[in-house]
KEDOKOL-794868 format. One line per field, with one value per residue (C-alpha): residue number from 1; x, y negated, z. Coordinates in nm, 3 decimals, always signed. Layout:
num <- [NUM;...] $
x <- [X;...] $
y <- [Y;...] $
z <- [Z;...] $
% end
This chain:
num <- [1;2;3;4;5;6;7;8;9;10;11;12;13;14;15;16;17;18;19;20;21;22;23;24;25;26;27;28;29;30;31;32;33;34;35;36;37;38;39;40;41;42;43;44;45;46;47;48;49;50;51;52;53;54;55;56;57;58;59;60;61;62;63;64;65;66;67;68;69;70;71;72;73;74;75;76;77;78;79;80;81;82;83;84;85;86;87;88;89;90;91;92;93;94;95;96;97;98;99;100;101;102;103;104;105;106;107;108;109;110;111;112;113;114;115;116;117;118;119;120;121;122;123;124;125;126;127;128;129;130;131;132;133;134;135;136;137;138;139;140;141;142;143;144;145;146;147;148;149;150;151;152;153;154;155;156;157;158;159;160;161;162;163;164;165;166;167;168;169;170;171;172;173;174;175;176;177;178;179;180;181;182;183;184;185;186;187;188;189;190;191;192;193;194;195;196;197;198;199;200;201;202;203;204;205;206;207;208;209;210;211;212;213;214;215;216;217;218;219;220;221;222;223;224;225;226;227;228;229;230;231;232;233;234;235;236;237;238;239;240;241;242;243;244;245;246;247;248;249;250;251;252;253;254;255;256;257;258;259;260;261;262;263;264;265;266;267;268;269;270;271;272;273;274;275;276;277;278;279;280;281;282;283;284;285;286;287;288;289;290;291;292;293;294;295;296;297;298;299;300;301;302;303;304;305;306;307;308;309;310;311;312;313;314;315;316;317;318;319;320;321;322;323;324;325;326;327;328;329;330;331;332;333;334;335;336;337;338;339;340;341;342;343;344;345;346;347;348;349;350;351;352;353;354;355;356;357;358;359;360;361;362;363;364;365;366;367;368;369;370;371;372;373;374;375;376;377;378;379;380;381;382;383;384;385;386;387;388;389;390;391;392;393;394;395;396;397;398;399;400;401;402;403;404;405;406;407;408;409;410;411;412;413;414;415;416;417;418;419;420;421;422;423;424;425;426;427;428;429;430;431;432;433;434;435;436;437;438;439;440;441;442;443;444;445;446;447;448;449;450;451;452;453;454;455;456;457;458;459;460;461;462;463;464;465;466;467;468;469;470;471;472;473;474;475;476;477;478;479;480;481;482;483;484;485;486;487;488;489;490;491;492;493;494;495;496;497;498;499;500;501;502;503;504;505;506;507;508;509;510;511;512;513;514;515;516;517;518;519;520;521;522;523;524;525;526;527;528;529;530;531;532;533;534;535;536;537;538;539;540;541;542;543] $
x <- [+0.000;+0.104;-0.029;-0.246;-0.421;-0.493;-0.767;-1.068;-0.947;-0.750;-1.022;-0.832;-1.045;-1.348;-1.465;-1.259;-1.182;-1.404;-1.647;-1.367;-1.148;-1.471;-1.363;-1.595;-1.671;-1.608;-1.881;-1.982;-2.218;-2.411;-2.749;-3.008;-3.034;-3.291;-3.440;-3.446;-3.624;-3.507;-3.389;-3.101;-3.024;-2.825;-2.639;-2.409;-2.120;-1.874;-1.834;-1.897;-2.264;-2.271;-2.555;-2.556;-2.776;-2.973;-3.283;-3.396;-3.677;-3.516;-3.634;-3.464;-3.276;-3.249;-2.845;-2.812;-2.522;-2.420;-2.183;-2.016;-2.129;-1.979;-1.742;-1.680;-1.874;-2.177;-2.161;-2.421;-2.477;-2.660;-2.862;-2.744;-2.969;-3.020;-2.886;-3.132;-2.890;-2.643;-2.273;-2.382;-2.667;-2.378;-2.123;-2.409;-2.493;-2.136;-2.094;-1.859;-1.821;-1.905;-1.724;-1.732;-1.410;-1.535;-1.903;-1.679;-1.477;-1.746;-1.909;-1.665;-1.595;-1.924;-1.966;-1.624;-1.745;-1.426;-1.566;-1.412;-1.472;-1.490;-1.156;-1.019;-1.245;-1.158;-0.795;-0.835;-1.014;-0.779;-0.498;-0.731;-0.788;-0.399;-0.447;-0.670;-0.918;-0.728;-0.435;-0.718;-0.888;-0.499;-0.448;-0.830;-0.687;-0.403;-0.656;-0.865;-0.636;-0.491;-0.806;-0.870;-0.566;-0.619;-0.269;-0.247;-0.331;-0.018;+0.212;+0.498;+0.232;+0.076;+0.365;+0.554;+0.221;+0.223;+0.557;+0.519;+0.199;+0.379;+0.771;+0.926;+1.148;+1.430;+1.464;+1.479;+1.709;+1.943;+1.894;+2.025;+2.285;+2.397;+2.370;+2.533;+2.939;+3.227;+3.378;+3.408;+3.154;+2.899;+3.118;+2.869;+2.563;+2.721;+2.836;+2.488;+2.274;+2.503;+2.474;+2.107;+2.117;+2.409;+2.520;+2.798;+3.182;+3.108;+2.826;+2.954;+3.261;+3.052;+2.790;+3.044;+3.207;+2.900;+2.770;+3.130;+3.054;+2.727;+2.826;+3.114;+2.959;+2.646;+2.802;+3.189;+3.177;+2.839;+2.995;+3.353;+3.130;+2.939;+3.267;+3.379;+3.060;+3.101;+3.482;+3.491;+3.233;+3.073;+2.845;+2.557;+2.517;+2.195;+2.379;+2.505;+2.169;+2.047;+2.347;+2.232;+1.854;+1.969;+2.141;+1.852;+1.582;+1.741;+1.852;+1.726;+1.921;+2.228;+2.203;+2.202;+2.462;+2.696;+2.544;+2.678;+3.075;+3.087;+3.004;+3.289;+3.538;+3.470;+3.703;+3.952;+3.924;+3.945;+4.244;+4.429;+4.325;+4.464;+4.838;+4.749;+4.683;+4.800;+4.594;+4.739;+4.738;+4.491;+4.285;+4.367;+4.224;+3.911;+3.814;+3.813;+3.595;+3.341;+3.324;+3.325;+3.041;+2.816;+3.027;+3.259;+3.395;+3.476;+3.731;+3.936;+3.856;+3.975;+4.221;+4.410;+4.447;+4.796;+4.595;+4.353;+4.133;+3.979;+3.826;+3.690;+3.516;+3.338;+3.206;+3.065;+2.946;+2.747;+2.609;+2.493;+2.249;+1.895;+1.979;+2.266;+2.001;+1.786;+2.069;+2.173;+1.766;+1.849;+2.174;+2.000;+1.758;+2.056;+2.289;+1.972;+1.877;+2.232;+2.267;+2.076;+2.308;+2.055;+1.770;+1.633;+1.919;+1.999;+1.623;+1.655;+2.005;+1.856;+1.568;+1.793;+2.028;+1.741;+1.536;+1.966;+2.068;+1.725;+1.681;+1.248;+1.316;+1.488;+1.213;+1.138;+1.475;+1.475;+1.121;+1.281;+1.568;+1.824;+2.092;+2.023;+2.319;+2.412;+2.169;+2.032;+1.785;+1.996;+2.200;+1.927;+1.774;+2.150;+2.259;+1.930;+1.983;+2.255;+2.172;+1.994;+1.889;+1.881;+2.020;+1.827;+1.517;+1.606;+1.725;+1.386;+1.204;+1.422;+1.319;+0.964;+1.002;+1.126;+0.844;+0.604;+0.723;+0.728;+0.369;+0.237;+0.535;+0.345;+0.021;-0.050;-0.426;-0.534;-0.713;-0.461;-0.435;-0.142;-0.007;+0.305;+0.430;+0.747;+0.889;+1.202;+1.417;+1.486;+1.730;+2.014;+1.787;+1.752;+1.436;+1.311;+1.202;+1.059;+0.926;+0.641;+0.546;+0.224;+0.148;-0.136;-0.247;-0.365;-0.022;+0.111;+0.130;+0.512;+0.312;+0.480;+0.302;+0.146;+0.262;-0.033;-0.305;-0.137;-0.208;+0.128;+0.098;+0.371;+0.365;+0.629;+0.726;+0.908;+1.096;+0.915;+0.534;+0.545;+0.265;+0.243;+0.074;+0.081;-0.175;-0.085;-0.361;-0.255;-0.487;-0.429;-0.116;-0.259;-0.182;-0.371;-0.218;-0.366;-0.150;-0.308;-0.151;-0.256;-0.009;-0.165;+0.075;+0.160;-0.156;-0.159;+0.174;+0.227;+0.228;+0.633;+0.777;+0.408;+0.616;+0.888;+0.683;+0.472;+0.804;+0.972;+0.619;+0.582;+0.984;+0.829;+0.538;+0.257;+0.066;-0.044;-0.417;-0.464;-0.288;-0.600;-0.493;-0.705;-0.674;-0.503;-0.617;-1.007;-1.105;-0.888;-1.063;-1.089;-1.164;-1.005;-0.789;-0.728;-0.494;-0.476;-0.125;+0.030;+0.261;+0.428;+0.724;+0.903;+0.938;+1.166;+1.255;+1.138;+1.154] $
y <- [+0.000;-0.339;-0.689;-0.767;-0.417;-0.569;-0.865;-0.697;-0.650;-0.990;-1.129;-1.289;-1.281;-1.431;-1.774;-2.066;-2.323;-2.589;-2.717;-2.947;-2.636;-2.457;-2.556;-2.614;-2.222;-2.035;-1.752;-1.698;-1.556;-1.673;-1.665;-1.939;-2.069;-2.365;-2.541;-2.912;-3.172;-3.309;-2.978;-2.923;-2.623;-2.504;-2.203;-1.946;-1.870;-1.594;-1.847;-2.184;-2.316;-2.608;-2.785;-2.816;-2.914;-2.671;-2.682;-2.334;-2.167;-1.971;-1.781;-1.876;-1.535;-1.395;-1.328;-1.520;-1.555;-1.917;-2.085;-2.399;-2.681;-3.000;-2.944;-3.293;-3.518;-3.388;-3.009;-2.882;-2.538;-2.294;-2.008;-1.696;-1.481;-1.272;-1.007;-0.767;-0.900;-0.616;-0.659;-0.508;-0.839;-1.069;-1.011;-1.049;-1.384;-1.491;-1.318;-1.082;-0.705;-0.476;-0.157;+0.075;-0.079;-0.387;-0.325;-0.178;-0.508;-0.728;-0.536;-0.548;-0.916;-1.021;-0.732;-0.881;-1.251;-1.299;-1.610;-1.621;-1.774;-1.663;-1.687;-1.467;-1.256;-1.221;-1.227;-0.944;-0.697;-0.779;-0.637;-0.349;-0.268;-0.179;+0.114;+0.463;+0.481;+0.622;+0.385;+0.112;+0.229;+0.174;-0.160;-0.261;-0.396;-0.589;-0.777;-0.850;-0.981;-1.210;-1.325;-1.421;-1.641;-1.769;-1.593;-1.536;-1.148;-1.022;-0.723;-0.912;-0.996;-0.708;-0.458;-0.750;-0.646;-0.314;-0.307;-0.473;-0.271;+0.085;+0.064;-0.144;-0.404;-0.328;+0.029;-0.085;-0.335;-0.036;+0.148;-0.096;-0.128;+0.220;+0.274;-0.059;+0.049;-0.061;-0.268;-0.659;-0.736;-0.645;-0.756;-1.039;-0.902;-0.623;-0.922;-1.057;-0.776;-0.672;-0.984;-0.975;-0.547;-0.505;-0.670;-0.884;-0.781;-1.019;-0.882;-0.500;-0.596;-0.706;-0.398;-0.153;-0.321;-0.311;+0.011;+0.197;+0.070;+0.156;+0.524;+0.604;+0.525;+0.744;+1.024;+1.024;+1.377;+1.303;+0.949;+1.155;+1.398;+1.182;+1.011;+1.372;+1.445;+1.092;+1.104;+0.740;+0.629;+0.308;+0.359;+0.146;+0.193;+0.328;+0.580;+0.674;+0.669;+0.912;+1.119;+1.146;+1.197;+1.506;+1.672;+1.601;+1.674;+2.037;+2.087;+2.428;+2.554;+2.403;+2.550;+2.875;+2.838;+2.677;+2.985;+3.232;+3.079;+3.085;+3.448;+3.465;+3.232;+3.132;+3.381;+3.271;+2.927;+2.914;+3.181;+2.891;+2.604;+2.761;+2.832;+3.208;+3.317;+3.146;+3.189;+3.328;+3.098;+3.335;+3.280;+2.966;+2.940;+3.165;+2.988;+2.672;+2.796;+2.888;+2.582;+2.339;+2.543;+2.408;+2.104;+1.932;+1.722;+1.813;+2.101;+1.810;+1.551;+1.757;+2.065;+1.856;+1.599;+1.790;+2.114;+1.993;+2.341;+2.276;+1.967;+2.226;+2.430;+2.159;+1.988;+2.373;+2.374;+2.047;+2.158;+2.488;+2.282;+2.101;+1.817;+1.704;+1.654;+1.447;+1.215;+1.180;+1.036;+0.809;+0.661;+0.576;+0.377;+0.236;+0.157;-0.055;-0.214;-0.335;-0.397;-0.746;-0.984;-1.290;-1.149;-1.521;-1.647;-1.309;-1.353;-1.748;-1.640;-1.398;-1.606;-1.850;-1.656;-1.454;-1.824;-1.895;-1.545;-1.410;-1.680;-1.753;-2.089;-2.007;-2.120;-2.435;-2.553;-2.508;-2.740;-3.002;-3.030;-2.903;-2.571;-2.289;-2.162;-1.791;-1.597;-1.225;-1.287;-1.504;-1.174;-0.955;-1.160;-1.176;-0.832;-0.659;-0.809;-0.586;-0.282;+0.034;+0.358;+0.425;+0.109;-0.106;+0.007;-0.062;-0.396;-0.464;-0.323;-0.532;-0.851;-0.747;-0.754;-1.094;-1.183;-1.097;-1.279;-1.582;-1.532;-1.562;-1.778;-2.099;-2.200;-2.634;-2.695;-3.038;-3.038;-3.052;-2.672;-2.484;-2.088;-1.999;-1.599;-1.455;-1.038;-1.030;-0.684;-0.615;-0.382;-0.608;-0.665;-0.287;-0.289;+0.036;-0.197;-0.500;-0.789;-0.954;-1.297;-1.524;-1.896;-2.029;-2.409;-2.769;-2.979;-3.278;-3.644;-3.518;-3.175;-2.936;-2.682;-2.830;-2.659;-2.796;-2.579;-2.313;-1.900;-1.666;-1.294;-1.076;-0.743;-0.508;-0.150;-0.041;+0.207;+0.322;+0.182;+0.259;-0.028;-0.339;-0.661;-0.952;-1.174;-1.576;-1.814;-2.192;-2.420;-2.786;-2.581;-2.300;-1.964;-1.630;-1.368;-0.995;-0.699;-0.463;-0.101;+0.265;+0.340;+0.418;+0.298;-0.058;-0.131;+0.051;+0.000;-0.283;-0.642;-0.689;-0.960;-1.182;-1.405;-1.463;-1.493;-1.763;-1.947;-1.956;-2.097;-2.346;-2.503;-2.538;-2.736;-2.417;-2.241;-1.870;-1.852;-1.447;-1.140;-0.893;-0.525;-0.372;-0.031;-0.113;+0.168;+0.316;+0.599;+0.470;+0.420;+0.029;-0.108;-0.456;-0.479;-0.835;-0.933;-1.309;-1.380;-1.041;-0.843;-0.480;-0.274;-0.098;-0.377;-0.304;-0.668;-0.976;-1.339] $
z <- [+0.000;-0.099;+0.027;-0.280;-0.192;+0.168;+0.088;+0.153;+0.511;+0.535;+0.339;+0.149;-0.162;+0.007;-0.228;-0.035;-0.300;-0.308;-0.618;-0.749;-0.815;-1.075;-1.425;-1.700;-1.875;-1.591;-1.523;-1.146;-0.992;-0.672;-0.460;-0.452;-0.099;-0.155;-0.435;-0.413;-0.616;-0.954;-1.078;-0.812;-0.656;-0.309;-0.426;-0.216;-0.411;-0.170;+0.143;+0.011;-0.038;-0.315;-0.420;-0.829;-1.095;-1.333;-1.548;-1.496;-1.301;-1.031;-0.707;-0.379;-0.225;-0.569;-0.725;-1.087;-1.337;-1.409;-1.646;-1.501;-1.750;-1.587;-1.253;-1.208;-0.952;-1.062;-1.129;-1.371;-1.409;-1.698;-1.565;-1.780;-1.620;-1.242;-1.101;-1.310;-1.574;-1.678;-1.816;-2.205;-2.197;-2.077;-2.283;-2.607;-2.444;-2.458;-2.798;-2.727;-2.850;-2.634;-2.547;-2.200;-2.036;-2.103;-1.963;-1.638;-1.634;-1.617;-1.343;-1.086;-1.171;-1.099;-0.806;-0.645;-0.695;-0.922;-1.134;-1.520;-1.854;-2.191;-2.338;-2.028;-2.113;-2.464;-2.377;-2.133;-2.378;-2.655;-2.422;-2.323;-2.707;-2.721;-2.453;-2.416;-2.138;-1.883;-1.888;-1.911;-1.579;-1.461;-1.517;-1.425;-1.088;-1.256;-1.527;-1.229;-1.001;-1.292;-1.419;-1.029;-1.024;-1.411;-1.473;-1.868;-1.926;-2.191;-2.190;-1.966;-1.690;-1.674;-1.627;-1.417;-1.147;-1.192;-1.117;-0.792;-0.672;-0.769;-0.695;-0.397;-0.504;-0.217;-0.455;-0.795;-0.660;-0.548;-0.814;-1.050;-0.867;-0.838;-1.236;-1.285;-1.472;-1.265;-1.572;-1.542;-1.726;-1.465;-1.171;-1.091;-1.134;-0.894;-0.673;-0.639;-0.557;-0.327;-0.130;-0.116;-0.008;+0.207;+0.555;+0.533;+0.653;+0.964;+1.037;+1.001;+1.215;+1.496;+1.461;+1.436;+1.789;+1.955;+1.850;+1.917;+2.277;+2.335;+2.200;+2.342;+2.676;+2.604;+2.438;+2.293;+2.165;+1.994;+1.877;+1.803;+1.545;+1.351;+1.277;+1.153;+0.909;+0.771;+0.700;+0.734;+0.574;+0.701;+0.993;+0.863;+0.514;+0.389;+0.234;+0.587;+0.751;+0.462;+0.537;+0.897;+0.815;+0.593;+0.908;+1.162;+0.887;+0.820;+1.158;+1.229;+0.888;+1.016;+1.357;+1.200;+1.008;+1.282;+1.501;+1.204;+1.192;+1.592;+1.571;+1.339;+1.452;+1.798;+2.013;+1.789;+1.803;+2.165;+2.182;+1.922;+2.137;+2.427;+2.253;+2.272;+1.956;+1.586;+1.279;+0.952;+0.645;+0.489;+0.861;+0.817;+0.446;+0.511;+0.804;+0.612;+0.333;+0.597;+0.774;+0.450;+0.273;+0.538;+0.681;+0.393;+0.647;+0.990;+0.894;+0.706;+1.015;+1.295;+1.118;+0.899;+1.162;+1.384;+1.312;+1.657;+1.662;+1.987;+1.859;+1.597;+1.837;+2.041;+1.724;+1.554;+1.910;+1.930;+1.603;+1.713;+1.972;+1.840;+2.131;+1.907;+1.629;+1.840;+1.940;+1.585;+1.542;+1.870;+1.671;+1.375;+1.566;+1.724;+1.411;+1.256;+1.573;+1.645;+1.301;+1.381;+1.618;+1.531;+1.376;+1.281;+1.158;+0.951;+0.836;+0.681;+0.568;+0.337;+0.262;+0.126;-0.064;-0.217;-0.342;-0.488;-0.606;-0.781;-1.073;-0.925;-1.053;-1.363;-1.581;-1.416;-1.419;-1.817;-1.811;-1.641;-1.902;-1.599;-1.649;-1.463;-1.247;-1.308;-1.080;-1.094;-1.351;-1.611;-1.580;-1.682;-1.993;-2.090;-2.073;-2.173;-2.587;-2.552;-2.319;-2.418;-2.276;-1.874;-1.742;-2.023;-1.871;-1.540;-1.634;-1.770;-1.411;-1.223;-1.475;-1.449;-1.016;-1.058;-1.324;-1.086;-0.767;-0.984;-1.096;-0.729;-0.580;-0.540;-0.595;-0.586;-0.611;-0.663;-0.330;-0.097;-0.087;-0.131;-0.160;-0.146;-0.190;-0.104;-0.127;-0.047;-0.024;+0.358;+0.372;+0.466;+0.792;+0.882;+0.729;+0.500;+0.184;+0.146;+0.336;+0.171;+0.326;+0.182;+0.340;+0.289;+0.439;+0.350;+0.172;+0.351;+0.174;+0.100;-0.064;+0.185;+0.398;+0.689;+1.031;+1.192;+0.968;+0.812;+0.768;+0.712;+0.653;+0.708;+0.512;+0.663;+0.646;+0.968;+1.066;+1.394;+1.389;+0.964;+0.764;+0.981;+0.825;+1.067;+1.009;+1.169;+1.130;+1.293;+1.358;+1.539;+1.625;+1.829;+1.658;+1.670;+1.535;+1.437;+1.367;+1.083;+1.187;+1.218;+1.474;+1.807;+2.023;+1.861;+1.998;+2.374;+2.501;+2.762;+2.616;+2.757;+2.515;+2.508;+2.765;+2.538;+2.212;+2.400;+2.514;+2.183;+2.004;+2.351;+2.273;+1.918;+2.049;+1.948;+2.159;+2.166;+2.241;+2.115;+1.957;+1.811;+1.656;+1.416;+1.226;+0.833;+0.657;+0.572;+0.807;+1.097;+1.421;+1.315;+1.686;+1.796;+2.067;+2.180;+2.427;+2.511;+2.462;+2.514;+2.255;+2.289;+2.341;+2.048;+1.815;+1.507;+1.429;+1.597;+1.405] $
% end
C-alpha cells in the first residue's frame, strides 16, 4: 500500500476546493439541498454546499449531473440529467463514443465525486484505445487519479504512477545502482545515488564506535562472530543486515549443520586447542571444506588468523544454539537504531540533498531560461539516448520515479491553498524503503506553507510496527495527530515519550491537544484509541 491508496481512510479525496477552483466544462455531480427563487439552486457537491444558478426543473434530495457553464462570480450550471442517468446516456450527451471501459470510467468518476470535462475525457479513452481490457482495468486507478488532479493522461504519466503505486522508489534506486558499470563514465551518477542510499563515513565511524561498545559489553563472543561471518564487511550496510537476516531466517538448517561438523570435529578441536593433539594438512584441508560449505567465512577468520582453533570451536558452538540466532535479530535492531546519532538532523540532511541530487526541478529551471546543475535525472535523460537492454530499462524506471514525484510535488491553487508531496528513499535513515510525506495548508502572503493551519501525513514502512501513516492536522497551532496502523501494540503499550513529544512541540510554540490510533487496513478491528497527549514505546525513528 502506498499513500495515494490511503484517501478513503484519510479522506483525502473528500470535495474541499471551493467554487472558485470549478472551471468552465467540468462535469460533477451533486445533490439538490434547496431550491431558491429566480432559478437558483443550493447544491451538495462531496463536502462543500454552493448555491448556483440553473434553469432546470429539479427535485430537492435527488443526485443530478451538471456541467459547469460559468465558474466565475456567478456560477451557472446545466442540468445533464439525475442520477437515473447512466454513463452510455452521458457520454451520447457529450458526444462521445461509447465503449465498456469507457461506460466503467465514467461510473466510478461520478460514483467517487471525481468532477471532469470533456476533453479529459476524450484524452483518457484515446490512451485506453492503445491497450486490451485487462491492462485497461490496470491503469483505471491511474486515469482516475490524474483526471482528479487535471494531470495530462499520456504514456509518460501514466507509467511515471504506476511506477510509484507498484515498486518502492528506495529499490529501484538500489537497483540501479547495483547494475550501474564501474567505468568513469557512470562515476557520478554512482556518486549521487550513493549519497542519497548510504550513511555517510562520519556517520559509520561514529555507529560503528558506539555499537562496538554496546556489544562487546552485552556479548563479545556473539559481537567476536558476527565479525567472523562478515569477514569485514561493514556492519551497517543493507547488504550486511540481509546477510544477517539469511542466518537467523534459516537458523534451524544451520544448527544442523553446525550440530553435524561438531560431531565430526569437535574432540579434535578441543584436543588442538589444548596443545594435545595437531591436525594433519589433509585434517587440516578436510576440516576446512566442511566448515566453509556451510560457513565461507569463519574457517578463514579464525584458522588462517595464527591457526587460533579454539576460537573455531566456540564460534561452531554459538552456532549450534537457536539463542545465538535471536541475538543476531536483537543486533539488527541495534545496528539501525544506532545507526541514527541525530535522527532530525539526519532527516533534513537527506531532505535536502534529495530536493539537490534528484533533478524535481529540472524542468522548471529550463522554463525560467536558468541551467540545470548535473543531478540524478539530467544523468538519466543523458545516458538513456545511448543505453539499451537491462540497465536502459532501469534507467527509464528510475526517470519514471522521478516523473512521478514531480507530478504531485506541489500544488499552488489560486485560493490561498497549497499541496506539497514529497517520497524520499529512507534507507540512509535505517528505514526499509521510502518515506512519503504530503502537506497540505492555507499559503502565507510570502506563498509558503502556513505553520499555523497546516495538515502533514507521514507514510512510513518500519521495521518493527510494519505500515504506519501519521496523520498531523494543525490548527491555530494545536496539533492532533492519528496513527493509521494494524499493529496491536503501537496502539496498547504505555504512552512513555508523550512528555517529550509535548516538550519539543511546547519550545516550538505548538501544543499537543490528542494522539488517536485507528486500524489502516479493511477488516482490521478499526476502533479509535485516543490518548490526550500520550505516545508509545518501540518507536523506530522519531523526528
Amino acid at each position: 500500500m502506498r499513500i495515494h491508496q490511503l484517501k478513503e481512510i484519510l479522506q483525502l479525496n473528500k470535495l474541499k476546493i471551493p467554487s472558485q477552483q470549478l472551471k468552465k466544462g467540468q462535469i460533477i455531480q451533486g445533490q439538490v439541498i434547496k431550491i431558491y427563487p429566480e432559478n437558483k439552486v443550493q447544491i451538495q457537491l462531496g463536502g462543500l454546499r454552493l448555491v448556483a444558478q440553473l434553469q432546470a426543473s429539479l427535485t430537492t434530495g435527488k443526485y443530478y449531473y451538471f456541467q459547469v457553464m460559468q465558474a466565475d462570480e456567478l456560477l451557472k450550471l446545466k442540468a445533464l440529467g439525475n442520477e437515473a442517468l447512466n454513463a452510455n446516456q452521458l457520454l451520447q450527451q457529450l458526444s462521445l463514443k461509447m465503449a465498456t471501459n469507457q461506460a466503467d470510467l465514467v461510473q466510478q468518476l461520478t460514483k467517487e465525486q471525481i468532477s471532469f470535462n470533456r476533453e479529459q475525457l476524450q484524452q483518457a479513452f484515446e490512451y485506453m484505445s492503445q491497450y486490451k481490457d485487462k491492462q485497461v482495468q490496470v491503469f483505471m486507478p491511474i486515469i482516475k487519479e490524474l483526471i482528479a488532479n487535471e494531470w495530462p493522461i499520456t504514456e509518460q504519466t501514466t507509467k511515471a504512477l504506476h511506477m510509484q503505486k507498484n515498486y518502492p522508489f528506495a529499490t529501484q534506486l538500489q537497483k540501479l545502482l547495483h547494475m550501474l558499470p564501474k567505468d568513469s563514465n557512470f562515476s557520478m551518477l554512482r556518486g549521487h545515488l550513493s549519497d542519497l542510499l548510504q550513511p555517510t563515513a562520519e556517520n559509520i565511524a561514529n555507529s560503528q564506535n558506539q555499537m562496538g561498545k554496546l556489544l562487546s559489553l552485552r556479548n563479545k563472543q556473539v559481537f567476536s562472530l558476527i565479525q567472523s561471518l562478515l569477514d569485514g564487511q561493514d556492519l551497517y550496510s543493507s547488504n550486511t543486515i540481509n546477510n544477517l537476516k539469511h542466518y537467523i531466517t534459516n537458523n534451524q538448517w544451520f544448527i544442523q549443520n553446525a550440530d553435524q561438523i561438531l560431531k565430526k570435529w569437535e574432540s579434535k578441536l578441543l584436543l588442538t586447542a589444548a596443545n594435545q593433539y595437531m591436525f594433519s594438512d589433509d585434517e587440516v584441508s578436510q576440516l576446512k571444506q566442511d566448515v566453509t560449505k556451510v560457513f565461507p567465512t569463519i574457517f578463514a577468520k579464525n584458522v588462517g588468523n595464527g591457526g587460533d582453533f579454539g576460537g573455531l570451536l566456540v564460534q561452531l558452538r554459538a552456532l549450534q544454539k537457536s539463542q545465538t540466532y535471536e541475538q543476531l535479530d536483537q543486533i539488527i535492531t541495534f545496528s539501525q537504531k544506532f545507526l541514527l546519532t541525530e535522527p532530525k538532523e539526519q532527516f533534513l540532511q537527506l531532505t535536502k540533498r534529495f530536493l539537490q541530487l534528484s533533478g524535481i526541478s529540472h524542468e522548471n529551471l529550463l522554463v525560467k531560461g536558468e541551467s540545470p546543475p548535473t543531478t540524478i535525472k539530467s544523468q538519466l535523460i543523458s545516458m538513456l539516448q545511448q543505453t539499451k537492454g537491462g540497465l536502459g530499462e532501469q534507467l527509464q524506471q528510475v526517470l519514471h520515479h522521478l516523473h512521478a514525484v514531480q507530478l504531485s510535488s506541489v500544488q499552488d491553487f489560486d485560493n490561498g491553498f497549497l499541496q506539497a508531496y514529497l517520497q524520499i528513499p529512507a534507507l540512509k535513515l535505517g528505514l526499509t524503503n521510502d518515506m512519503e510525506i504530503k502537506f497540505e495548508g492555507k499559503k502565507t502572503e510570502t506563498n509558503k506553507l502556513d505553520p499555523n493551519h497546516c495538515r502533514i501525513v507521514f507514510y512510513l514502512e518500519l521495521t518493527n510496527i510494519k505500515e504506519t501513516v501519521v496523520d498531523m492536522h494543525v490548527q491555530n497551532r494545536n496539533i492532533s495527530i492519528h496513527v493509521f496502523n494494524d499493529h496491536i501494540q503501537s496502539r496498547t503499550l504505555p504512552m512513555q515519550f508523550q512528555p517529550l513529544l509535548k516538550k519539543g512541540l511546547k519550545e516550538m510554540n505548538y501544543h499537543l491537544s490528542s494522539i488517536s490510533f485507528f486500524a489502516l487496513h479493511q477488516g482490521k478491528k478499526a476502533k479509535k484509541v485516543a490518548f490526550n497527549a500520550q505516545s508509545y514505546q518501540g518507536v523506530d525513528y522519531r523526528i
